[in-house]
C-alpha positions as CSV (number, residue, x, y, z in Angstrom):
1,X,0.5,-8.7,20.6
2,X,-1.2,-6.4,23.4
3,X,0.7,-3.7,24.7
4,X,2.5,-4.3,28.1
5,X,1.3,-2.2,31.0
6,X,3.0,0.4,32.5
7,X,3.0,1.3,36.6
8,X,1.2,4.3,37.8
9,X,3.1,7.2,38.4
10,X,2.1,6.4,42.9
11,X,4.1,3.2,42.0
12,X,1.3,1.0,42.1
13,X,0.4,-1.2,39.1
14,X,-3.0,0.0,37.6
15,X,-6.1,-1.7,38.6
16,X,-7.7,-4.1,36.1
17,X,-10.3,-3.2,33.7
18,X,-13.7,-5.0,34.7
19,X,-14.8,-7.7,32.5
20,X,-17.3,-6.9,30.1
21,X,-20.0,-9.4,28.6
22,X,-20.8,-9.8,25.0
23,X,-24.0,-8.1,24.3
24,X,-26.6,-8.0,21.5
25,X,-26.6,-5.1,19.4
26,X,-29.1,-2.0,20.1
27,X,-31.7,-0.9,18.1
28,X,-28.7,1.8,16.8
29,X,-26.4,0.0,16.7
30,X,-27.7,-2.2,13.8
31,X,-28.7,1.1,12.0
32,X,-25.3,2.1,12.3
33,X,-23.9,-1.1,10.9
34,X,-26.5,-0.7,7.8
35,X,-25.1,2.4,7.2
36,X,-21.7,1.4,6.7
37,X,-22.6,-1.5,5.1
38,X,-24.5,0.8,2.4
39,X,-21.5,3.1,2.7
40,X,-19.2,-0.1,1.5
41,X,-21.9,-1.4,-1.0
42,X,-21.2,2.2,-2.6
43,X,-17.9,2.1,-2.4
44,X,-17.7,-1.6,-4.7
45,X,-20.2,0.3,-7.3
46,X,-17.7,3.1,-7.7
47,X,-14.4,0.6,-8.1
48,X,-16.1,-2.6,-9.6
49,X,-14.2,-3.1,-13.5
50,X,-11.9,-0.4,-12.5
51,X,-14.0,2.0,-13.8
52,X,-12.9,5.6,-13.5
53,X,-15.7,8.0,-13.3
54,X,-19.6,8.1,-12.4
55,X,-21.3,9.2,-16.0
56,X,-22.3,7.1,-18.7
57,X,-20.7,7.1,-22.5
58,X,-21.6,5.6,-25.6
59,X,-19.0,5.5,-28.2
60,X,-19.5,6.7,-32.2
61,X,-20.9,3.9,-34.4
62,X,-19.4,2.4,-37.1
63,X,-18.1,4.8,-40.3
64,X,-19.1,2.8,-43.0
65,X,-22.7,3.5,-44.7
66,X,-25.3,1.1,-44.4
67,X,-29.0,1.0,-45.6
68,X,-32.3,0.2,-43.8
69,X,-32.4,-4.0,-43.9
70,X,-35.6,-5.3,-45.1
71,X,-38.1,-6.5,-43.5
72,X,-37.6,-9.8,-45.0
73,X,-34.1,-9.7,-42.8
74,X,-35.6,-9.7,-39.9
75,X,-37.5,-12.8,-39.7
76,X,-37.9,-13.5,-35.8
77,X,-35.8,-17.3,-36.2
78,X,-35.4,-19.3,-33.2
79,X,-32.5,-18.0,-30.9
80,X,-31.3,-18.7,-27.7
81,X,-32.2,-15.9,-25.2
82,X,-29.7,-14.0,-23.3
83,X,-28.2,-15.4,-20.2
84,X,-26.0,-14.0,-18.1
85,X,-23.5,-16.3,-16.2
86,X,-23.1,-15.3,-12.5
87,X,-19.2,-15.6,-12.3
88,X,-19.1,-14.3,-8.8
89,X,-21.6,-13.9,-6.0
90,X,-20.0,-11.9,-2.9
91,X,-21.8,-11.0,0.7
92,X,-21.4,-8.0,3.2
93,X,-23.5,-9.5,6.2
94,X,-24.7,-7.3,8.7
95,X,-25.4,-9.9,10.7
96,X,-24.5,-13.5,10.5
97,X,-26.0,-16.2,8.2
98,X,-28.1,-16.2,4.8
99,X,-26.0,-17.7,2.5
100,X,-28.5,-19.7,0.6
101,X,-30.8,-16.3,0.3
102,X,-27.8,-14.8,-0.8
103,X,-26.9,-17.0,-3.6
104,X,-31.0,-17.1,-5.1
105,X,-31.0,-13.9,-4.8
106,X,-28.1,-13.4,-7.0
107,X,-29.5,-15.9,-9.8
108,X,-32.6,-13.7,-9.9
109,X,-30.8,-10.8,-9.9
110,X,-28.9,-12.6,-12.9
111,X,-32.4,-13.7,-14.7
112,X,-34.0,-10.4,-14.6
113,X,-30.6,-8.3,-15.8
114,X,-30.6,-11.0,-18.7
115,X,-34.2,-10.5,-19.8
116,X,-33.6,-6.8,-19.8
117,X,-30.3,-6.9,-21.7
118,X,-31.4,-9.4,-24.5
119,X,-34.3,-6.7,-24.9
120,X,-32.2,-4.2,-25.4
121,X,-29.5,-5.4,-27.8
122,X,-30.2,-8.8,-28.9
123,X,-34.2,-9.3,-29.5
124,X,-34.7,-8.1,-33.5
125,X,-38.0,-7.0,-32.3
126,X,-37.0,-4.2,-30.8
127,X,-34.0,-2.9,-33.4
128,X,-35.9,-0.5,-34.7
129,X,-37.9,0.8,-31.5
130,X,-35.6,0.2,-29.1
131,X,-36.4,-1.9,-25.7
132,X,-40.2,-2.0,-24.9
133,X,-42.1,-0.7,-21.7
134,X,-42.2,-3.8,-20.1
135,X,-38.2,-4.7,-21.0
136,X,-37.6,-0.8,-19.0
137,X,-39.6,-2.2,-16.1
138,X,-36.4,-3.1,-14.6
139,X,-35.2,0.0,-13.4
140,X,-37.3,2.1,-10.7
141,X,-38.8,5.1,-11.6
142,X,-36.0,7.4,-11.3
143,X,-33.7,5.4,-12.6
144,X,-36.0,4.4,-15.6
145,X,-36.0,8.2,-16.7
146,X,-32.2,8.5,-16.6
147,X,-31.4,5.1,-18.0
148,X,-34.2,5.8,-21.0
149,X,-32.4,9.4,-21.5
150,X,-28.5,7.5,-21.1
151,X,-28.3,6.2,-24.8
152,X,-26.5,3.2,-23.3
153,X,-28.8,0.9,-22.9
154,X,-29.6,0.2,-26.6
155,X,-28.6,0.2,-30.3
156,X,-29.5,3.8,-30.4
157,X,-29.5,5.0,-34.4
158,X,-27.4,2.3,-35.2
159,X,-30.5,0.5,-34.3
160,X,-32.2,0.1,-37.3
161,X,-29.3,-0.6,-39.8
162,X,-28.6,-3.6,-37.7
163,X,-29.3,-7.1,-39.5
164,X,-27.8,-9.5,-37.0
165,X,-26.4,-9.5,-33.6
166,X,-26.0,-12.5,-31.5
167,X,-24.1,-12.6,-27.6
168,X,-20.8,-13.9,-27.3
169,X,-20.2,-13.5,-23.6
170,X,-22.8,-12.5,-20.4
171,X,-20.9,-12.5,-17.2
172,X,-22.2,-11.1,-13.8
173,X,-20.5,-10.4,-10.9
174,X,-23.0,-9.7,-7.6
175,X,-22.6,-8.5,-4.3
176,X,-25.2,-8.6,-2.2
177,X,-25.7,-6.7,1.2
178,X,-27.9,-9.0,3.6
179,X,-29.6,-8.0,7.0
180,X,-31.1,-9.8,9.6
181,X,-31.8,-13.8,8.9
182,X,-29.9,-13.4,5.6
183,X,-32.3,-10.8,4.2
184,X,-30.9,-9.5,0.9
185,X,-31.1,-5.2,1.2
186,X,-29.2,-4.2,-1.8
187,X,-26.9,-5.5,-4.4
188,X,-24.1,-4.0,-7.0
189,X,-23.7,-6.0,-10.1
190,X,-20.7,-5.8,-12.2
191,X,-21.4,-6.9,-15.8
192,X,-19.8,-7.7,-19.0
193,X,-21.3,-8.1,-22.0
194,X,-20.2,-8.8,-25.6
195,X,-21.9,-9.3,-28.9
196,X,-20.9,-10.2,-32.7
197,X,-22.9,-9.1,-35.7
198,X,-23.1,-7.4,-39.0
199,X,-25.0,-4.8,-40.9
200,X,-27.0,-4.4,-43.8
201,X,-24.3,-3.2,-45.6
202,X,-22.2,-6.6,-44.5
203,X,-20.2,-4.3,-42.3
204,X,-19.2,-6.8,-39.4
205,X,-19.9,-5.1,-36.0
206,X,-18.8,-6.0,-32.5
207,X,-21.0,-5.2,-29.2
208,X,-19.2,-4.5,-25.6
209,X,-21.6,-3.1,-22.9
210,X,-19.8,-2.7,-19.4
211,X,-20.8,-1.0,-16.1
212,X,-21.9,-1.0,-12.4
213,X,-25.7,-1.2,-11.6
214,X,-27.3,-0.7,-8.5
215,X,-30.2,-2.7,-7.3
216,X,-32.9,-3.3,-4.8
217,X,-35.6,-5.4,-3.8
218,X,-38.7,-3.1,-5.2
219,X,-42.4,-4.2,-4.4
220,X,-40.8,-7.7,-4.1
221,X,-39.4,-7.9,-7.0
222,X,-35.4,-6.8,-7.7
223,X,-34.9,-3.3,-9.7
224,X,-32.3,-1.0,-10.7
225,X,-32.1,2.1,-8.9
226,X,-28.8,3.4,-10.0
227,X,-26.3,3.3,-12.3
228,X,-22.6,4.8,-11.7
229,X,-20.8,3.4,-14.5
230,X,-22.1,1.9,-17.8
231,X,-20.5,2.4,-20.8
232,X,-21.7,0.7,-24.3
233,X,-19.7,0.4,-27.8
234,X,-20.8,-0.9,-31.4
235,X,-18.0,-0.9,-33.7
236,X,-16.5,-2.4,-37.0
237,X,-15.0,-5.8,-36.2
238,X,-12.2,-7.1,-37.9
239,X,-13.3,-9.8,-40.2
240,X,-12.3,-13.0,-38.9
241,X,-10.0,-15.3,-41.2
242,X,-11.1,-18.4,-42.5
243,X,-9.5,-21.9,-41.3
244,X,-7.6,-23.9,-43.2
245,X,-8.8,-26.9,-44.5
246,X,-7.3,-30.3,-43.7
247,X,-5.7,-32.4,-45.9
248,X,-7.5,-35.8,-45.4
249,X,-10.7,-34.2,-44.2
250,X,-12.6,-33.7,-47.4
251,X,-10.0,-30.6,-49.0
252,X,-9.4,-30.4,-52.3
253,X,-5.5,-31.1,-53.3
């Protein structure tokens, strides 16, 4: 509710304010309203997963010994690739409309993150090596030097000793940042990924790789440019108990 005016102090009410008209915004304001909408796409990087601080960490691997697997156990079998499920596509519009725009652009942003990821941890190929060139064609330039340096972005040493590892859950939250017509500028994706698996040794292992990553259209194509959070675990899982069998469904009395 407005405030209610007050009279001047000559005892006459105030004169009203002339109307104004709605205009389109200037050439600066728009700029301005990118800014803060880069300011608030920020802002989501830094508190997306609850996340506390900006560096990446990768956590010590498992303590049991294993040995180098064989070649043999690493036959490339058919597998399902990687492929993240967009849980969650959110806009900041600097300008009305886009919606559709938005929402492809946050599938691709989706199918590129999942060919990278399934490089990097799931793809036997590249256990040993760690992700190839084109798999770090993802990230810009800059970024690509950090993210190669991070250590989070792979199997590491652990690498090699690995004899299976499969996904168990790929889920993707986006938020895009769109311009004029619906133009996608920028995007934060909050992901969450999980993997089970064992060793050579038999050692069962579990995979959990969470962060923040920044992204932008590059050279028409979308590519990470930063990374404030990321944080990537490969630890001995708790073996999973059997079920029971059934009487009546084929167990033994």
């Amino acid at each position: 509710m407005p405030p209610a005016s007050h009279p001047s102090r000559s005892g006459h009410p105030p004169a009203a304010a002339p109307a104004t008209q709605p205009h389109r915004p200037g050439r600066w304001a728009t700029v301005a309203r990118a800014g803060a909408g880069a300011v608030a796409l920020a802002a989501l990087a830094v508190v997306a997963l609850g996340l506390p601080a900006p560096n990446s960490r990768r956590t010590p691997p498992p303590n049991p010994v294993a040995t180098r697997p064989a070649p043999a156990a690493r036959a490339l079998l058919p597998r399902p690739a990687l492929s993240f499920t967009v849980q969650q596509a959110g806009v900041i519009a600097l300008e009305p409309g886009g919606a559709p725009r938005a929402r492809r652009a946050a599938r691709e942003i989706g199918r590129v993150l999942s060919g990278f990821f399934d490089a990097a941890f799931f793809d036997p190929r590249w256990w040993e090596t760690g992700p190839p060139a084109q798999a770090w064609a993802v990230f810009a330039p800059p970024a690509r030097r950090a993210a190669r340096a991070d250590g989070s972005f792979g199997l590491g040493e652990l690498g090699p000793l690995v004899s299976a590892l499969a996904p168990t859950r790929a889920a993707l939250r986006v938020e895009l940042l769109t311009g004029p017509g619906g133009r996608p500028l920028a995007a934060t994706a909050d992901f969450v990924l999980r993997g089970r698996g064992e060793l050579a040794s038999g050692t069962p292992v579990a995979l959990e790789s969470r962060g923040v990553l920044l992204l932008r259209p590059v050279g028409g194509r979308w590519a990470v440019v930063g990374f404030p959070r990321v944080a990537t675990s490969l630890r001995e899982a708790p073996v999973r108990p059997a079920s029971p069998s059934t009487p009546g469904l084929g167990a033994t009395p």
